[in-house]
Predicted model as a PDB file, atoms N, CA, C, CB and O in Angstrom, pLDDT in the B-factor column:
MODEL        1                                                                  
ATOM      1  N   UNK A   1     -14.183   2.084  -2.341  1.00 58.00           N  
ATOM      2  CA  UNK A   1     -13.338   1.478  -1.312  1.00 58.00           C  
ATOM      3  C   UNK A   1     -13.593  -0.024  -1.253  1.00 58.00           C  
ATOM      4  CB  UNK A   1     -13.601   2.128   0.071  1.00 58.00           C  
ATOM      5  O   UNK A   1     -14.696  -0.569  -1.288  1.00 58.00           O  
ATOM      6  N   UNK A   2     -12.640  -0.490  -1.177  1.00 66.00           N  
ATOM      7  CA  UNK A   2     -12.600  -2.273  -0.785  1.00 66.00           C  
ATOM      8  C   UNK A   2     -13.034  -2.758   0.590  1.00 66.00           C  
ATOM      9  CB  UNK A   2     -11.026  -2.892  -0.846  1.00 66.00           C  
ATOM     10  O   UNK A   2     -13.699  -2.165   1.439  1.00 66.00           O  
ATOM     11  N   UNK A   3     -12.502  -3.970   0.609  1.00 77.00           N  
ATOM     12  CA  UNK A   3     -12.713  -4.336   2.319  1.00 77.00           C  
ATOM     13  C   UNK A   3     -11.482  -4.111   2.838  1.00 77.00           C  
ATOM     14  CB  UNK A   3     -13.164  -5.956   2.775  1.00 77.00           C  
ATOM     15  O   UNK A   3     -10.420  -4.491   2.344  1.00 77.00           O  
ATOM     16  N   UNK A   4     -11.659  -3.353   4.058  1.00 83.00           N  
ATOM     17  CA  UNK A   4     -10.499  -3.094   5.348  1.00 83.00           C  
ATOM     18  C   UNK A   4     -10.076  -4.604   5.947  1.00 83.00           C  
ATOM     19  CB  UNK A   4     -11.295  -2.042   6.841  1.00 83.00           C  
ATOM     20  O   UNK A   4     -10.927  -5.465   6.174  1.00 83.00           O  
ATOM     21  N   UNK A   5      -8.793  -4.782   6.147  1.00 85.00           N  
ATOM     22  CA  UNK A   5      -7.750  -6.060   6.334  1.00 85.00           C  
ATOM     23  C   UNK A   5      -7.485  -5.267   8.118  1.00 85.00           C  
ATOM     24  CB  UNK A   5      -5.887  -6.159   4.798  1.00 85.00           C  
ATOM     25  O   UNK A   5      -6.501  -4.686   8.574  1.00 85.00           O  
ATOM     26  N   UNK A   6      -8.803  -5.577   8.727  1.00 88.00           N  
ATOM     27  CA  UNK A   6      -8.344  -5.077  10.327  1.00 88.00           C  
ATOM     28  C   UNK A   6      -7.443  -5.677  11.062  1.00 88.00           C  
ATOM     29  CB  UNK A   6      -9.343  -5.114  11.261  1.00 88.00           C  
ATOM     30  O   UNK A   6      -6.844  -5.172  12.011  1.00 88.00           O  
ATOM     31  N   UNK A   7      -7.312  -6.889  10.593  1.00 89.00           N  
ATOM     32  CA  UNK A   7      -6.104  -7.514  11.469  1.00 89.00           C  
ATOM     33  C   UNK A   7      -4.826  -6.882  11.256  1.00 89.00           C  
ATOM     34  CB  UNK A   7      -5.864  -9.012  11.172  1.00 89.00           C  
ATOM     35  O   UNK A   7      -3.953  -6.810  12.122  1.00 89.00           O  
ATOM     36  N   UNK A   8      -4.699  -6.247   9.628  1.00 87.00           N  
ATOM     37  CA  UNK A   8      -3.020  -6.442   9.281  1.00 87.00           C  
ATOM     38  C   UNK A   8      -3.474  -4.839   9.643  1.00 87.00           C  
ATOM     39  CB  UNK A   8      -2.105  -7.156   7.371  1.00 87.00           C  
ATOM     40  O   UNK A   8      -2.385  -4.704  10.200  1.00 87.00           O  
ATOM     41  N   UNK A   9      -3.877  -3.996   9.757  1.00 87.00           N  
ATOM     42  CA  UNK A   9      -3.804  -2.318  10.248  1.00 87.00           C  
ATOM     43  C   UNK A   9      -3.667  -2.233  11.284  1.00 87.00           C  
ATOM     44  CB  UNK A   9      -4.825  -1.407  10.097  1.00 87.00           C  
ATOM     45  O   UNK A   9      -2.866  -1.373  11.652  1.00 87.00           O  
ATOM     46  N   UNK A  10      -4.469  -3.195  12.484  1.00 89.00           N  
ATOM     47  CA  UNK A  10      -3.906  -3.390  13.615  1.00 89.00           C  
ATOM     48  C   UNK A  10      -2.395  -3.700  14.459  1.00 89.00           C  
ATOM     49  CB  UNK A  10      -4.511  -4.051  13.730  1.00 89.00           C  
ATOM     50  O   UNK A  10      -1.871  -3.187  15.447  1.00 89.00           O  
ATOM     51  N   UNK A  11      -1.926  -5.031  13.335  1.00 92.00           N  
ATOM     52  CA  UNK A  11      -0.629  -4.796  13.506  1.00 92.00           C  
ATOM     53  C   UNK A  11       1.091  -4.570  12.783  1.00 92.00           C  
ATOM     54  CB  UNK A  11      -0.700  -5.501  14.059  1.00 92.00           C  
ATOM     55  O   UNK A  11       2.222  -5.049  12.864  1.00 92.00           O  
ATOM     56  N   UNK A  12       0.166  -3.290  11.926  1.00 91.00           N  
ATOM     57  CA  UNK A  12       0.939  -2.830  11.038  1.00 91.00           C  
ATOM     58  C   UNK A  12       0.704  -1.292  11.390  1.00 91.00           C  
ATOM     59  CB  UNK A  12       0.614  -3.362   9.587  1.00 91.00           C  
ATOM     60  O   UNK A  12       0.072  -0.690  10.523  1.00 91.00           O  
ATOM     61  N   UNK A  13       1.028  -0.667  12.315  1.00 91.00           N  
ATOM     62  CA  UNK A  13       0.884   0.714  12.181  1.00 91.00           C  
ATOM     63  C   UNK A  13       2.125   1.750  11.592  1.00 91.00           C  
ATOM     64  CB  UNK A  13       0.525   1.085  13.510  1.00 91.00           C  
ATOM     65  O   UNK A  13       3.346   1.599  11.586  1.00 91.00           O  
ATOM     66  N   UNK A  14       1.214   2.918  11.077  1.00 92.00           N  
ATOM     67  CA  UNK A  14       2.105   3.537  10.336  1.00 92.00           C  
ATOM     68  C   UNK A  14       3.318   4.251  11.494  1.00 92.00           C  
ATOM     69  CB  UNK A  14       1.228   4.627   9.355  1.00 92.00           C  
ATOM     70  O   UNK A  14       2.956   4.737  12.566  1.00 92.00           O  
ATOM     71  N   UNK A  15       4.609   4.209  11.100  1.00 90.00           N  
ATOM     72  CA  UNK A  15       5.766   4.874  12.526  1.00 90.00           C  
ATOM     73  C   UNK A  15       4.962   6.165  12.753  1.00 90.00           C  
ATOM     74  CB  UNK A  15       7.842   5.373  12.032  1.00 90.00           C  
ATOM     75  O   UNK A  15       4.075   6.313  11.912  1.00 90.00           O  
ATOM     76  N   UNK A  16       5.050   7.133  13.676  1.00 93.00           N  
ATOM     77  CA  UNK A  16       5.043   8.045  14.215  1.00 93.00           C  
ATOM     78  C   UNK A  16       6.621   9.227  13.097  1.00 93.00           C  
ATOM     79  CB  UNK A  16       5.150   7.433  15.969  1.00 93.00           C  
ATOM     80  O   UNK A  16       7.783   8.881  13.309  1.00 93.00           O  
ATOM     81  N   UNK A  17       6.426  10.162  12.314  1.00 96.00           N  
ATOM     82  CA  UNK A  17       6.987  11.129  11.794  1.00 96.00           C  
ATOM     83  C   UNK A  17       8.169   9.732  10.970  1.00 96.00           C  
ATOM     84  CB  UNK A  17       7.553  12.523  13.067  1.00 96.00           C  
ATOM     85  O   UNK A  17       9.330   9.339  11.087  1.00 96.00           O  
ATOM     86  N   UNK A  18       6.936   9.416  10.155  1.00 96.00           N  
ATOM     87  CA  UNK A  18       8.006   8.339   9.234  1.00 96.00           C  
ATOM     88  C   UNK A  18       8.641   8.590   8.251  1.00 96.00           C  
ATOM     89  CB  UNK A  18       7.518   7.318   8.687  1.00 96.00           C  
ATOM     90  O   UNK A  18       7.801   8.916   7.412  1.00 96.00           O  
ATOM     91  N   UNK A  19      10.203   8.678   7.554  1.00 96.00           N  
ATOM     92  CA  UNK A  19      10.344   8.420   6.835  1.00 96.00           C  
ATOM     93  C   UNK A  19      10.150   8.515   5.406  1.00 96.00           C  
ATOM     94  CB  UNK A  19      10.275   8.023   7.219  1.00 96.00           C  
ATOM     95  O   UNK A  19       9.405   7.549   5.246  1.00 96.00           O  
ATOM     96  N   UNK A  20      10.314   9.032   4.227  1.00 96.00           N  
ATOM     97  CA  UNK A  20       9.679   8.450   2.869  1.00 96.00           C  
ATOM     98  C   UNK A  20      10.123   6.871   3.530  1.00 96.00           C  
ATOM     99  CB  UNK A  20      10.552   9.080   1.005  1.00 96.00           C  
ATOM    100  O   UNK A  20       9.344   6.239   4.242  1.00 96.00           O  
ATOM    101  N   UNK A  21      11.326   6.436   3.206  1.00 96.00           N  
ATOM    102  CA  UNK A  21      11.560   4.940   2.708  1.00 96.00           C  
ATOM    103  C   UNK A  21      10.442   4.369   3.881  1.00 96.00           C  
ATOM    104  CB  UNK A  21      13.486   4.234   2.845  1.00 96.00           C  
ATOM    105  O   UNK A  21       9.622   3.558   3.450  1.00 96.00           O  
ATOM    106  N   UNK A  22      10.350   4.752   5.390  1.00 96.00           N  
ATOM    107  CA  UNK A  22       9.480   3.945   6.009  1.00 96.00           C  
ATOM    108  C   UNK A  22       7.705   3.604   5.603  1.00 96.00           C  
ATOM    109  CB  UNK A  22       9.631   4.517   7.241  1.00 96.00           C  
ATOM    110  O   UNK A  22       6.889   2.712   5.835  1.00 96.00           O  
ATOM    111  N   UNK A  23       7.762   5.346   4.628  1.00 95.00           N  
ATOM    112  CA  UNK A  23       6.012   5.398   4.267  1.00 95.00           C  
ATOM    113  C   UNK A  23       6.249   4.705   2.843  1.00 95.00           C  
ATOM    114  CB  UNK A  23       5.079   7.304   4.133  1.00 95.00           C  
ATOM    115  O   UNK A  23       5.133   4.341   2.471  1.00 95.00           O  
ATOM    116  N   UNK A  24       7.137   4.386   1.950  1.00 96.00           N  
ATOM    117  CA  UNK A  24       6.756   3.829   0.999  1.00 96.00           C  
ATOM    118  C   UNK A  24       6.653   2.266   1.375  1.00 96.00           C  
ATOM    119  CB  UNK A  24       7.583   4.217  -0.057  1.00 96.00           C  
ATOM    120  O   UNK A  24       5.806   1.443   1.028  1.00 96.00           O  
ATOM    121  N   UNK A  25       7.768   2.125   2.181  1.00 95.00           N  
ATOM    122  CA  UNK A  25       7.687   0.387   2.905  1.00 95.00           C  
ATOM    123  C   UNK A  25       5.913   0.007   3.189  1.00 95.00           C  
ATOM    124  CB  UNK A  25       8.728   0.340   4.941  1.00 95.00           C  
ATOM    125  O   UNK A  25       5.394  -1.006   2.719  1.00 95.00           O  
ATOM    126  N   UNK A  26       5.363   0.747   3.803  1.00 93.00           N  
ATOM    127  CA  UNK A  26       4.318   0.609   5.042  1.00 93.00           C  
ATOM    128  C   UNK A  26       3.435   0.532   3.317  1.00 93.00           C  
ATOM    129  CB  UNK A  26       4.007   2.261   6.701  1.00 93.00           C  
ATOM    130  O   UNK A  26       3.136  -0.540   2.792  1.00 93.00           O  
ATOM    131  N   UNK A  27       3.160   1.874   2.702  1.00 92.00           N  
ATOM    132  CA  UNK A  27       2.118   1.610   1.380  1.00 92.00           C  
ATOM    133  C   UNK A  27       2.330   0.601   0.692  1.00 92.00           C  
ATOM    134  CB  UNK A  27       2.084   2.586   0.356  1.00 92.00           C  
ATOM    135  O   UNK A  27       1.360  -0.041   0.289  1.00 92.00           O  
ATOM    136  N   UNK A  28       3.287   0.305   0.463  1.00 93.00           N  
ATOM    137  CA  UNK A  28       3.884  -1.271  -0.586  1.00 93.00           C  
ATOM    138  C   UNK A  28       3.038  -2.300   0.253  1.00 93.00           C  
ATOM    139  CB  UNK A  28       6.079  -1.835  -0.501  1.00 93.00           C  
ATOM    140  O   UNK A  28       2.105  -2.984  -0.167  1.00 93.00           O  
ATOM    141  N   UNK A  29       3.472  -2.273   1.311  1.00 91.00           N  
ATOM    142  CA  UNK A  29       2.537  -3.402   2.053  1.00 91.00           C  
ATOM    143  C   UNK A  29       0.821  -3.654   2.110  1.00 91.00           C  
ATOM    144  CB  UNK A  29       2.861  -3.196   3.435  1.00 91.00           C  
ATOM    145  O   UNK A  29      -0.055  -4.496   1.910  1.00 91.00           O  
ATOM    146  N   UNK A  30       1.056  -2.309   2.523  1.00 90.00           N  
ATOM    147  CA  UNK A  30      -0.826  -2.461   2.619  1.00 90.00           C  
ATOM    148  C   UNK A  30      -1.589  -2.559   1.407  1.00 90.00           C  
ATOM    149  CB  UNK A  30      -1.596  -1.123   3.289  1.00 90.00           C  
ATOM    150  O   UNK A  30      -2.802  -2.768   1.400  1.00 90.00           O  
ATOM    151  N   UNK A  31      -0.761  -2.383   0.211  1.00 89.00           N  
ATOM    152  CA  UNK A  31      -1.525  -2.248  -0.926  1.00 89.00           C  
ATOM    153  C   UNK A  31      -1.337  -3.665  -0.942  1.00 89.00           C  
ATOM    154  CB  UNK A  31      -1.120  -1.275  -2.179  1.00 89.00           C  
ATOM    155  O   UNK A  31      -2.184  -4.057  -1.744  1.00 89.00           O  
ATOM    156  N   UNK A  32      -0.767  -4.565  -0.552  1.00 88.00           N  
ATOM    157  CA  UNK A  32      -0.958  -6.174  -0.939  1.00 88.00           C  
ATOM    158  C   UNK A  32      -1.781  -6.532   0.141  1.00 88.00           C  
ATOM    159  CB  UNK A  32       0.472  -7.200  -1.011  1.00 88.00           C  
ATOM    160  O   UNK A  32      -2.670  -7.291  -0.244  1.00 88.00           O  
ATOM    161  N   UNK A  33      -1.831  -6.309   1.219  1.00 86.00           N  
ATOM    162  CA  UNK A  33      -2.496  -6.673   2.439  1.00 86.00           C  
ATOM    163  C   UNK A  33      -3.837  -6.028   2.370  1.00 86.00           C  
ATOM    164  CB  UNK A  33      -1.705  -6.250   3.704  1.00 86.00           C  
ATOM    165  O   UNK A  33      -4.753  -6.628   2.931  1.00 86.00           O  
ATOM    166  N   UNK A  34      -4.047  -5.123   1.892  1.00 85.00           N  
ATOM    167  CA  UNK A  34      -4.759  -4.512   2.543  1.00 85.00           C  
ATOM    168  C   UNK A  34      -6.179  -4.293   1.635  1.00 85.00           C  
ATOM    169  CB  UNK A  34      -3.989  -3.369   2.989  1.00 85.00           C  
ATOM    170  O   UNK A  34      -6.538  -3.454   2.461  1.00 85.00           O  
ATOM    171  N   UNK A  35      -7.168  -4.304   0.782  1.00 75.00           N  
ATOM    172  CA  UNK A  35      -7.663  -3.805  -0.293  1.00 75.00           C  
ATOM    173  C   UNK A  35      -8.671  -2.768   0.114  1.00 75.00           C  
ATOM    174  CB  UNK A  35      -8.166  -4.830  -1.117  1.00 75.00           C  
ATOM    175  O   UNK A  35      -9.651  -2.564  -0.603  1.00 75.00           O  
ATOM    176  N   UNK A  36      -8.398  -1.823   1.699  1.00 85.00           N  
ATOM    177  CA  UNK A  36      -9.531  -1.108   1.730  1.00 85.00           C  
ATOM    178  C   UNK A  36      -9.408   0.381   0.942  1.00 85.00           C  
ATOM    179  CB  UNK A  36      -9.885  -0.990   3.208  1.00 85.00           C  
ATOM    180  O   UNK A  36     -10.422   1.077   1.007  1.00 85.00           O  
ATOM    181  N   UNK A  37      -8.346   0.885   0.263  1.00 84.00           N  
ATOM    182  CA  UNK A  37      -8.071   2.029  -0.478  1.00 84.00           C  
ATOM    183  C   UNK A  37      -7.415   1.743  -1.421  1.00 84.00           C  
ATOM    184  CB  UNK A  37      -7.518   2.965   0.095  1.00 84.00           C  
ATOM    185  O   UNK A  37      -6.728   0.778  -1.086  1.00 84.00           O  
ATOM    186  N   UNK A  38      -7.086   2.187  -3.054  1.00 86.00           N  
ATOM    187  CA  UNK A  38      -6.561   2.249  -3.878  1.00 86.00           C  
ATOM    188  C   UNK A  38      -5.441   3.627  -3.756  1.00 86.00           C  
ATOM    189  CB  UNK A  38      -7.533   2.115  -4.792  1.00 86.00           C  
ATOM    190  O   UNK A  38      -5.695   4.728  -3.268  1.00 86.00           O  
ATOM    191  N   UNK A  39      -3.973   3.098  -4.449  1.00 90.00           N  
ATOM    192  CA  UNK A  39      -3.019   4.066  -4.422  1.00 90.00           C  
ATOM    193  C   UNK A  39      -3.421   5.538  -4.627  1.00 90.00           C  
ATOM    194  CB  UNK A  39      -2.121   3.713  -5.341  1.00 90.00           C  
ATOM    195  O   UNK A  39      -3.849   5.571  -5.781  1.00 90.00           O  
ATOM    196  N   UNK A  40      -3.507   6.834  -4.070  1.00 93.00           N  
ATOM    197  CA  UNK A  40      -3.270   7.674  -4.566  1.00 93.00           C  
ATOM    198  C   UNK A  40      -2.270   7.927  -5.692  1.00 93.00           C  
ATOM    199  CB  UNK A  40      -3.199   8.148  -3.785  1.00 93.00           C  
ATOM    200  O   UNK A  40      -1.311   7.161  -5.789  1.00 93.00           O  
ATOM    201  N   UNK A  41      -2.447   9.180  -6.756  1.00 94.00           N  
ATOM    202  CA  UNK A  41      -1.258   9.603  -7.265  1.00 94.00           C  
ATOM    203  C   UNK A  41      -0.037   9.712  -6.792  1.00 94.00           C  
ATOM    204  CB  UNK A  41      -1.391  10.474  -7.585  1.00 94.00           C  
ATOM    205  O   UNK A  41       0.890   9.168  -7.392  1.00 94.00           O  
ATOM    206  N   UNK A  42       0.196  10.514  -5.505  1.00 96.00           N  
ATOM    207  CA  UNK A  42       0.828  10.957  -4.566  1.00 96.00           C  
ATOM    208  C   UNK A  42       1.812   9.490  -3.843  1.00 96.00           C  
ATOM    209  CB  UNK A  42      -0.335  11.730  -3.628  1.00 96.00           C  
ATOM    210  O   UNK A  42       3.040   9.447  -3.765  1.00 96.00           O  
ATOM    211  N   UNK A  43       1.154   8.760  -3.537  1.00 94.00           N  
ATOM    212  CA  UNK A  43       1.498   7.231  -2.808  1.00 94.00           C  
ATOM    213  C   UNK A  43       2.398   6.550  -4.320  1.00 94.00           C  
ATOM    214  CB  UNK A  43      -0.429   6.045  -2.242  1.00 94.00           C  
ATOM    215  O   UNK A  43       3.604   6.301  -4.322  1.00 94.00           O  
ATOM    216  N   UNK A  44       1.448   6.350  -5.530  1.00 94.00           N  
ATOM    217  CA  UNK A  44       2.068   5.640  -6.597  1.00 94.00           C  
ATOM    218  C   UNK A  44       3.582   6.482  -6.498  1.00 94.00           C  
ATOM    219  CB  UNK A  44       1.119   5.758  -8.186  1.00 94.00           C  
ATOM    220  O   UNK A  44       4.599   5.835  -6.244  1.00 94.00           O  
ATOM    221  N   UNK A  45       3.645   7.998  -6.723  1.00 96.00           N  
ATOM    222  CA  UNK A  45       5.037   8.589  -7.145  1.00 96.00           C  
ATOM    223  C   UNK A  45       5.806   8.370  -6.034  1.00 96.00           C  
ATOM    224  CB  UNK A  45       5.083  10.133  -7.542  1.00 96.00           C  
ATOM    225  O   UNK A  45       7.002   8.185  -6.260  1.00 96.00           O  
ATOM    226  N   UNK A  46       5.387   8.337  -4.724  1.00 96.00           N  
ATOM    227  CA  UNK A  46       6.327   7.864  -3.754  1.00 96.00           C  
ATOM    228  C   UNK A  46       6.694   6.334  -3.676  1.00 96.00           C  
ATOM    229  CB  UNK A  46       5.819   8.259  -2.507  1.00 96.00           C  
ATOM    230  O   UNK A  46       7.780   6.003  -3.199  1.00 96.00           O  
ATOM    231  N   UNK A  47       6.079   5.694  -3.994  1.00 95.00           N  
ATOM    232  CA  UNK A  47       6.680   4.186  -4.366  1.00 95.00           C  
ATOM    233  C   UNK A  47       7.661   3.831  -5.102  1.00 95.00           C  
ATOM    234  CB  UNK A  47       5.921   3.476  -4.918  1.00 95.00           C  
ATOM    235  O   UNK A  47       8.591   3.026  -5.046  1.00 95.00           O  
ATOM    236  N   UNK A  48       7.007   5.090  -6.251  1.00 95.00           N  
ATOM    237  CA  UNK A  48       8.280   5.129  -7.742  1.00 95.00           C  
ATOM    238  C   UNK A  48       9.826   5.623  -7.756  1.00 95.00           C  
ATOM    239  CB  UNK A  48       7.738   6.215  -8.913  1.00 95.00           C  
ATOM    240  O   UNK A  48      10.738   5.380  -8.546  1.00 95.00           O  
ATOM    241  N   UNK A  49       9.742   6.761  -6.058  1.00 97.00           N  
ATOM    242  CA  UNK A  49      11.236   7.379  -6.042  1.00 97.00           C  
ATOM    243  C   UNK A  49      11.441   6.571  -5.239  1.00 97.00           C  
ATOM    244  CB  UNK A  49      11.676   8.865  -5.690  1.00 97.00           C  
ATOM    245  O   UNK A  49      12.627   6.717  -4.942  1.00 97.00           O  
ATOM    246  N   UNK A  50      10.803   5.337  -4.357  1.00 96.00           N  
ATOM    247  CA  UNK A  50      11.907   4.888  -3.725  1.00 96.00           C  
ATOM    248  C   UNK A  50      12.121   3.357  -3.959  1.00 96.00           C  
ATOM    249  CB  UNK A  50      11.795   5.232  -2.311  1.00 96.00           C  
ATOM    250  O   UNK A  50      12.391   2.433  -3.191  1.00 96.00           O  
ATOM    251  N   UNK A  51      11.900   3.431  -5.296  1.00 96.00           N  
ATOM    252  CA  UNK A  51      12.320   2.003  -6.020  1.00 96.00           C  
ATOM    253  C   UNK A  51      11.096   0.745  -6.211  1.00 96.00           C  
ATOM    254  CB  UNK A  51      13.593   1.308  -5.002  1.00 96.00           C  
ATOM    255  O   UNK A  51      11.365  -0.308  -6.788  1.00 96.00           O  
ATOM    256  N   UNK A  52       9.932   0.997  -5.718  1.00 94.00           N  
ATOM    257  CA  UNK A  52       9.200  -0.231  -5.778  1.00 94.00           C  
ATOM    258  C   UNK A  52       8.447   0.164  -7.063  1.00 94.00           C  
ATOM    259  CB  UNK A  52       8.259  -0.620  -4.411  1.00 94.00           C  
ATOM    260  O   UNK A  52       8.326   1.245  -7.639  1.00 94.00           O  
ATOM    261  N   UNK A  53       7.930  -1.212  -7.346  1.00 92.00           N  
ATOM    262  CA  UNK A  53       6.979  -1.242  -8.429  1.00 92.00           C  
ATOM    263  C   UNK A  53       5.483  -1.249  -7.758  1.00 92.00           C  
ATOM    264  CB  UNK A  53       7.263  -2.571  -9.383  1.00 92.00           C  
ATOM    265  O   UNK A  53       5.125  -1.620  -6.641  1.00 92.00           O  
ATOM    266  N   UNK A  54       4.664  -0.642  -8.971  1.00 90.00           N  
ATOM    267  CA  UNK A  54       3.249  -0.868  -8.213  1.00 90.00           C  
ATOM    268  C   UNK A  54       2.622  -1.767  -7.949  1.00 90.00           C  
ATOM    269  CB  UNK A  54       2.421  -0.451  -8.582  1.00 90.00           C  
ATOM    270  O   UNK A  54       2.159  -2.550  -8.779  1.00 90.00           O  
ATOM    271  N   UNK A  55       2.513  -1.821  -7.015  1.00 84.00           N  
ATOM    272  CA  UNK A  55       1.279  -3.722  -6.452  1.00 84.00           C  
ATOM    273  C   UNK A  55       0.206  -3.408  -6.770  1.00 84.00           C  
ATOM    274  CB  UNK A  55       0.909  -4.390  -4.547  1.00 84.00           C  
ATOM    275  O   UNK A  55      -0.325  -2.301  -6.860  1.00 84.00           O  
ATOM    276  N   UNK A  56      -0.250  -4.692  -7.006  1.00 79.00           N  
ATOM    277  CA  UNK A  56      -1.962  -5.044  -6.948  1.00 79.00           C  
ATOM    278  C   UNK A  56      -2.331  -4.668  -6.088  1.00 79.00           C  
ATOM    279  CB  UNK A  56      -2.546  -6.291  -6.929  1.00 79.00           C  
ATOM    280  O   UNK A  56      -1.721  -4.640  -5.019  1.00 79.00           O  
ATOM    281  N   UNK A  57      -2.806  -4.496  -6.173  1.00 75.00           N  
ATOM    282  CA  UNK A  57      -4.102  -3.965  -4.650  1.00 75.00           C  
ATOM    283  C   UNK A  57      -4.615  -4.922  -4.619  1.00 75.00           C  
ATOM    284  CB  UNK A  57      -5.421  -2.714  -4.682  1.00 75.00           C  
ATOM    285  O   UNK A  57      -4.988  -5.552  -5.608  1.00 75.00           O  
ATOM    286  N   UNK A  58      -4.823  -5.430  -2.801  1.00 72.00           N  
ATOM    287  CA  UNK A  58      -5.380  -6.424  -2.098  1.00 72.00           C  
ATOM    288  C   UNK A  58      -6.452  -6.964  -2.769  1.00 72.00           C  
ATOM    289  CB  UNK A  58      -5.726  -6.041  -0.890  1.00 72.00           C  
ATOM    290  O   UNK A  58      -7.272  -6.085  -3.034  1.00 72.00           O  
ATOM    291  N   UNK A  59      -6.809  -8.180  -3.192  1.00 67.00           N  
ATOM    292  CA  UNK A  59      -8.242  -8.449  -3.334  1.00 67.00           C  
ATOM    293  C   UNK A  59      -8.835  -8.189  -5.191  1.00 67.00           C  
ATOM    294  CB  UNK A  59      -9.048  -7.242  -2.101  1.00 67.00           C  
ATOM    295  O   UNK A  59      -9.793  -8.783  -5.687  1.00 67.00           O  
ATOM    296  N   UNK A  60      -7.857  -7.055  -5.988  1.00 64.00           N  
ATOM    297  CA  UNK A  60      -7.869  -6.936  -6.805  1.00 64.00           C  
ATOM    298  C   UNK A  60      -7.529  -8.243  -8.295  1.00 64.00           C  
ATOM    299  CB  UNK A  60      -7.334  -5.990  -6.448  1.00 64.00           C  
ATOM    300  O   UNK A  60      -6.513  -8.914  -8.116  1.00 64.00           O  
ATOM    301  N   UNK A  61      -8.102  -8.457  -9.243  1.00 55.00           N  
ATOM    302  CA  UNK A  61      -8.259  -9.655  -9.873  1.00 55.00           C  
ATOM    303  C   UNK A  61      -7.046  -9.072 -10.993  1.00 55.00           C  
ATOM    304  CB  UNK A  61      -9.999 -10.103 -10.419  1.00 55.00           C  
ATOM    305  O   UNK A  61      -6.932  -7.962 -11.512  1.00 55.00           O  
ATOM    306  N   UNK A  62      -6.445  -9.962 -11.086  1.00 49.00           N  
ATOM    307  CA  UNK A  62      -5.070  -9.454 -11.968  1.00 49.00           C  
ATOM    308  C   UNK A  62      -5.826  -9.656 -13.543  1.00 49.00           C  
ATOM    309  CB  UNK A  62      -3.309 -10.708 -11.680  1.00 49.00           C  
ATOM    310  O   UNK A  62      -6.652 -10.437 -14.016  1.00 49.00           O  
ATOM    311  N   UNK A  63      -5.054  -8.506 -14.031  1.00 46.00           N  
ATOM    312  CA  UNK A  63      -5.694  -8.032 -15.540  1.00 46.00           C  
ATOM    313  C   UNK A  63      -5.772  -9.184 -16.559  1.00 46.00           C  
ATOM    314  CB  UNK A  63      -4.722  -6.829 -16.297  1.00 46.00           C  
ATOM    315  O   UNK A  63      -4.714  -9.580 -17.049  1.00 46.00           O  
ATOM    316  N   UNK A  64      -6.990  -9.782 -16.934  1.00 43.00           N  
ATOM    317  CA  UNK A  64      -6.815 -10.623 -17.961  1.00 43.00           C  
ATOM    318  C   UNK A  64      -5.894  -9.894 -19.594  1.00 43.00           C  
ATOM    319  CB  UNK A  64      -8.451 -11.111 -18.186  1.00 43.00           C  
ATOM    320  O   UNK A  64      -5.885  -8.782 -20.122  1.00 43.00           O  
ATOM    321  N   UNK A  65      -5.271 -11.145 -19.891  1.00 39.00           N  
ATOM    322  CA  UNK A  65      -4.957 -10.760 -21.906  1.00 39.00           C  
ATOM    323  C   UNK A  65      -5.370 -10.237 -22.953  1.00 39.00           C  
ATOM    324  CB  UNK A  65      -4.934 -11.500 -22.674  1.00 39.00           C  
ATOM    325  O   UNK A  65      -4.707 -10.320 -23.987  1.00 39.00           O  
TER     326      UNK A  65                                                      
ENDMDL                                                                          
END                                                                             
């Protein structure tokens, strides 16, 4: 696990009986905001049916060449 982004969980909560498009919105986000968990399988394929590409994860060092 990474470091928890308490400010942006604080005011980013997940809706109450959300959505796919609202739970893939909310994971897209936190995976840039956020670096305290890495995508599940489950999270990546729900990103994938509802059109996003996979983000970096917060804090994560983009892949050298």
């Amino acid at each position: 696990m990474g470091k928890i982004n308490s400010e942006w969980h604080r005011e980013h909560r997940m809706p109450a009986n959300a959505t796919k498009a609202q739970r893939a919105a909310w994971h897209y986000e936190h995976a840039q905001h956020c670096g305290c968990r890495a995508l599940t399988p489950s999270i990546t394929s729900l990103l994938v049916s509802q059109g996003y590409e996979i983000p970096r994860r917060a804090g994560e060092a983009a892949a050298s060449d």
